[in-house]
N, C-alpha and C positions, 0 to 999 in steps of 0.2 A: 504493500500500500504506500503509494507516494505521502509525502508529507509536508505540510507549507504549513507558517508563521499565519495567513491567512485567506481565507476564500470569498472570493465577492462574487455572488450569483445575480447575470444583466448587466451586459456590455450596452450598456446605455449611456448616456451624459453621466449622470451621478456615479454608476458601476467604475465606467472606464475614468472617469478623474480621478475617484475615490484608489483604484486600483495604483496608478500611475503616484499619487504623491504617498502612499501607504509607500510601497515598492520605491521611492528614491529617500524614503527615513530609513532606507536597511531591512526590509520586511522582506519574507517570500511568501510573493503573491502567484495568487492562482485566480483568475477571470474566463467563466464560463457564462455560454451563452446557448441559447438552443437554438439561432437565427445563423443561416449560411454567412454571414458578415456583423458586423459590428456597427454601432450607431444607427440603425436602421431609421430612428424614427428620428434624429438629427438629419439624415440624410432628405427626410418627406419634410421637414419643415420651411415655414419659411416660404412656400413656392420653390424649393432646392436653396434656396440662399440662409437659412437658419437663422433664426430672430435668437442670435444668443443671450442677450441681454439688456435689460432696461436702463437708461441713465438715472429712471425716479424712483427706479428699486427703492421700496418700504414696508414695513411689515403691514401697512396698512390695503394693500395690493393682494393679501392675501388670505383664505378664509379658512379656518378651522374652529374644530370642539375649542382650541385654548387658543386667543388671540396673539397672545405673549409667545408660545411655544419658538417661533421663527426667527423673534428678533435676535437671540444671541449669535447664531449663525448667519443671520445676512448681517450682522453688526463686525463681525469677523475676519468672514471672508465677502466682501463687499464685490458691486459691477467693476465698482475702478480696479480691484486684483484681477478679476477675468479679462479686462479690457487689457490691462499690461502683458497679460499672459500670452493673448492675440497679436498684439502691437508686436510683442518678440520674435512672435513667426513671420510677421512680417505680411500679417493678414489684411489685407486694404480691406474695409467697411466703411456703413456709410449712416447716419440717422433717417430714419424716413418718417413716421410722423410720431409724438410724445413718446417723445426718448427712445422710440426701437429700433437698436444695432444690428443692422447684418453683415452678411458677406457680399462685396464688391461682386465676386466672381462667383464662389458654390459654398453651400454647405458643408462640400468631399475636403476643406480644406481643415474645417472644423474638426471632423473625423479622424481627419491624418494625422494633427496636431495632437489629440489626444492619443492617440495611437504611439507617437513619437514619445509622449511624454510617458506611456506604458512602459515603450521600449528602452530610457533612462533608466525606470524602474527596474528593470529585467524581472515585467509581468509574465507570467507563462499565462499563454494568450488559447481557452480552446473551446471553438463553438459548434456548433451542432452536437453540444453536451448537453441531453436534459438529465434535470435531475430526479433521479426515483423514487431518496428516499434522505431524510435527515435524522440522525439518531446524535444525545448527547452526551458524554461521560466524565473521566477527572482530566481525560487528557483534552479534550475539546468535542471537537464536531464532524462526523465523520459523514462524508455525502457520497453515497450510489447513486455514478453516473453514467448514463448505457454504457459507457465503454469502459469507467476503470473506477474504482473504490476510492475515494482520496482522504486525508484527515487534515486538520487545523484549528491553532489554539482559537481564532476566532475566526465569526460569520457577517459577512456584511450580505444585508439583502436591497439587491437593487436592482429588483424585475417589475417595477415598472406597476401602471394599473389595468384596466380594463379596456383602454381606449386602443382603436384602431387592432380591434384583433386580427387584424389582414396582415400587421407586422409581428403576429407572433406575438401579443397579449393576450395574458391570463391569470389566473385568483394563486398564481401560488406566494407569492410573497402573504398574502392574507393567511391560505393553509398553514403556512409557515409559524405565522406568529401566533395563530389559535391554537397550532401541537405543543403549544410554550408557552401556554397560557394564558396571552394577551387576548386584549381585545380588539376586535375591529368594528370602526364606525361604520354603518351603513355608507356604500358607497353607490355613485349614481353619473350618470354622464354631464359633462360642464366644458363648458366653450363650445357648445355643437348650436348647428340651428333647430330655427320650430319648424314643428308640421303645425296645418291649420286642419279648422273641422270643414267635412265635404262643401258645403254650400259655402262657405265664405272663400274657400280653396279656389271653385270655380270661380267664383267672380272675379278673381284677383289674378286668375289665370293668364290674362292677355300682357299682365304686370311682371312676367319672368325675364330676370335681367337689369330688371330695372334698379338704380341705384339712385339714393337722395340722402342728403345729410340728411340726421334725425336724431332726435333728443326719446331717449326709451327710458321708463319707470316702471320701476317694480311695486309691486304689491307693498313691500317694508318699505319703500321710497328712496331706494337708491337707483342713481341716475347713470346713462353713461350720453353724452354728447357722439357719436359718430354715424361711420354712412348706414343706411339699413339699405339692404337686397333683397328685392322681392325674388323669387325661385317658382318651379315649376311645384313645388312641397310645400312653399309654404312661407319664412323669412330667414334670411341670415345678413353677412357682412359683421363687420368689429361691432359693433351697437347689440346686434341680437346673443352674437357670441358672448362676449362679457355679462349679457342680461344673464341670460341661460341658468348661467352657475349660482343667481337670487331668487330664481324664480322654482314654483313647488308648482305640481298639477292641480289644474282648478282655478289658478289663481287668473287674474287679469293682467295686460301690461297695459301704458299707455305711450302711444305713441305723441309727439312731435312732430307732424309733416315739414313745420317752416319752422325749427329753433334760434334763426337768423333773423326775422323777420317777421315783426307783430303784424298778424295776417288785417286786425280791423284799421289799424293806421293804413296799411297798404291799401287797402279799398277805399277809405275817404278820401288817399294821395288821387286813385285814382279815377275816381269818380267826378272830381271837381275838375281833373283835365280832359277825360275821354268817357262823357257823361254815357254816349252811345254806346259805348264799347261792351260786348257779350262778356259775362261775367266768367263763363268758361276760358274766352280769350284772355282776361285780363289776370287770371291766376297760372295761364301759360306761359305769363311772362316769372312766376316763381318758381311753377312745378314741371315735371316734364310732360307734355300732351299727354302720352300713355293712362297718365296715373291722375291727371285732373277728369279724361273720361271716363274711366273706372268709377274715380269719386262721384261723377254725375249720375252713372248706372244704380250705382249703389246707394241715392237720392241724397247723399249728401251735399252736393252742388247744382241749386235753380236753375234751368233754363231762363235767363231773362237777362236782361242787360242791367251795368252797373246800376244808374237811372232809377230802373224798375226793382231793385233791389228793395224791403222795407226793411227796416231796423231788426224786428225779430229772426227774420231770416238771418243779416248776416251775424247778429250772435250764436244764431244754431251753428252756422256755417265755420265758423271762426272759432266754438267749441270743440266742433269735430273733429276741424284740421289741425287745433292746438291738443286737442285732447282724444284721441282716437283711439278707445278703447276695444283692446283685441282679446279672446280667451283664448289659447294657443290649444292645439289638440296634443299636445306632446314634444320632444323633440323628436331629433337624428337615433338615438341614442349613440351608443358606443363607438358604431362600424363608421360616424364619421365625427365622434365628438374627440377634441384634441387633451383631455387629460379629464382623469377620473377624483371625483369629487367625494369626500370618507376618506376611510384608508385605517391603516395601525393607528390605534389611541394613540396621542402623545402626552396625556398623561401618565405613562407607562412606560417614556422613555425618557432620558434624559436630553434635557434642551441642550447641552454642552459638550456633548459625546455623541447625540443618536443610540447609543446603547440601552437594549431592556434593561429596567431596573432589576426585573425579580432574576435576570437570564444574563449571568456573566459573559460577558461574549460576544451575545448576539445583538446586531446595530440594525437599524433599519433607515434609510436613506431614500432621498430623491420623492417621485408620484406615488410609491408604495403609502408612504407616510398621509395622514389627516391634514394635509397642507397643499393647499392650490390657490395657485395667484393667477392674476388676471391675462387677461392676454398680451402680447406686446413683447415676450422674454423674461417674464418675471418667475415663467415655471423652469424656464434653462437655470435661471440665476438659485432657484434653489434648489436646483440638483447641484448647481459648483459649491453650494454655500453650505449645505449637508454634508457632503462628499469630503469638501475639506475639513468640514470640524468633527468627523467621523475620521479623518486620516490621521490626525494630530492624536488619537487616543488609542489609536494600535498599534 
């Protein structure tokens, strides 16, 4: 039976960082994975350019059972460490909008980078390894994996959650922490879009494609300002993704058609110069045609010109399109939502280690964990910020 200092199970961002600075403190590391390649899902983000990280990184970016749990680790190891770490490769990136870093050229660079920084380590690097079985004893942790028996004084678990099981996600980090006693929070899909219910689906139907800044509210009243995409399912784009991970079934959202522009001042602007002018025309000068006929189909926009407008109408009117109250039928779930919402209690682990408390040994890191942040790079940054305060303790 071969034998290593440590085993990190999920060549993922948190796995393979975690692995690489474990392995340059003197460690012998071992990084399995059950996916033909490494970073798989660094390699899909992004659109291939990988959002590694936010410039506004905060713990307030991200939602769990214990609010506090995150901060010691993004206090730590912070975006400006990963940005230097990048900068030394020699990585060109670029800001695209509130604070999201990517890569200039590909994600494949991000991958290699860490891969490189394994290879300082002298990771022993082996995938298409699942694992079969985890038993623990005085000497550590010994893992059955299809092809070879291996042991180590410690376990770092960093398989990732549920999301995008097309790259090989699955519940075993959860099984994991349940044979050892832990608990895990109900976990659920978050950053994905909605589906809508049939009849409101169809009418909105001619609307796929369609993109409009918009201001989205949740049910508890947190807001996100960005674009919303109307789809052939239903909504997405950054606004409904971010909702997502606040929003419970049942619940209502409200939409924002014009968050730029108070739709009743726009009408008096323009009524006073272009009294003639069709009411539908003149909210084409806000919206896109598409989604002002929709709105007329759907009776929320009069037939009749500015003029002929009365005052109650455009308060209905300017209700609507300020306040357009949607009951979503559900999301995407999993198969397209980008990280899994729950995870391993962290009150179970320690905030400064990722180590179980009751479970000498064993760490849990990165999406596995009751910790998800918003969209934009904020889940890369706490797989590097786990990962490292997870390396510093083995």
């Amino acid at each position: 039976m071969e034998k290593f200092d440590v085993i990190v199970v999920g060549a993922g961002a948190a796995g393979m960082f975690c692995a690489a600075l474990a392995g340059q403190r003197g460690q012998r590391v071992l990084l399995v994975d059950n996916g033909k390649k490494a970073g798989r899902k660094i390699l899909m983000s992004g659109g291939g350019r990988c959002n590694f990280t936010n410039l506004y990184t905060e713990p307030a970016a991200y939602l769990s059972g214990n609010p506090h749990f995150c901060k010691s680790a993004l206090a730590r190891y912070s975006q400006w460490d990963f940005i230097d770490l990048v900068n030394r490769y020699a990585i060109p990136w670029h800001e695209k909008t509130l604070g999201q870093l990517f890569c200039d050229d590909s994600a494949q660079q991000i991958v290699e980078m860490l891969l490189k920084e394994c290879e300082l380590g002298q990771v022993t690097l082996r995938l298409r390894s699942e694992v079969l079985s985890v038993t623990r004893d005085q000497q550590g942790y010994t893992l059955q994996l299809n092809s070879a028996e291996v042991q180590a004084r410690s376990l770092v678990i960093a398989s990732g959650g549920l999301s995008m099981p097309g790259l090989g996600a699955s519940p075993f980090g959860y099984k994991v922490a349940q044979q050892f006693g832990l608990s895990v929070l109900p976990t659920r899909a978050g950053l994905v879009p909605f589906t809508l219910h049939k009849p409101l689906l169809e009418q909105l139907q001619t609307l796929s494609g369609v993109s409009i800044p918009s201001s989205l509210t949740a049910a508890d009243g947190t807001v996100f300002k960005e674009a919303l995409l109307f789809t052939h399912r239903g909504l997405s784009g950054p606004a409904v993704l971010q909702l997502s991970s606040y929003w419970q079934p049942g619940e209502l959202i409200t939409v924002d058609l014009s968050p730029q522009q108070d739709l009743a001042a726009f009408l008096d602007q323009q009524r006073s110069q272009h009294p003639n002018l069709s009411l539908k025309n003149a909210l084409g000068k806000l919206l896109p045609k598409r989604l002002v006929e929709c709105l007329q189909l759907l009776g929320s926009v009069p037939e009749c010109s500015l003029k002929q407008l009365n005052a109650r109408q455009q308060t209905q009117l300017v209700t609507a399109l300020h306040q357009w109250q949607i009951q979503p039928n559900g999301t995407e779930g999993y198969r397209t939502a980008e990280v899994t919402l729950g995870g391993v209690d962290t009150s179970q682990l320690s905030s400064k280690t990722m180590e179980a408390r009751a479970v000498p040994g064993l760490y849990f890191i990165g999406e596995v964990v009751d910790v998800t942040g918003w969209l934009g790079g904020y889940n890369f940054q706490w797989a590097w910020s786990s990962a490292w305060a997870c390396a510093q303790a083995l």
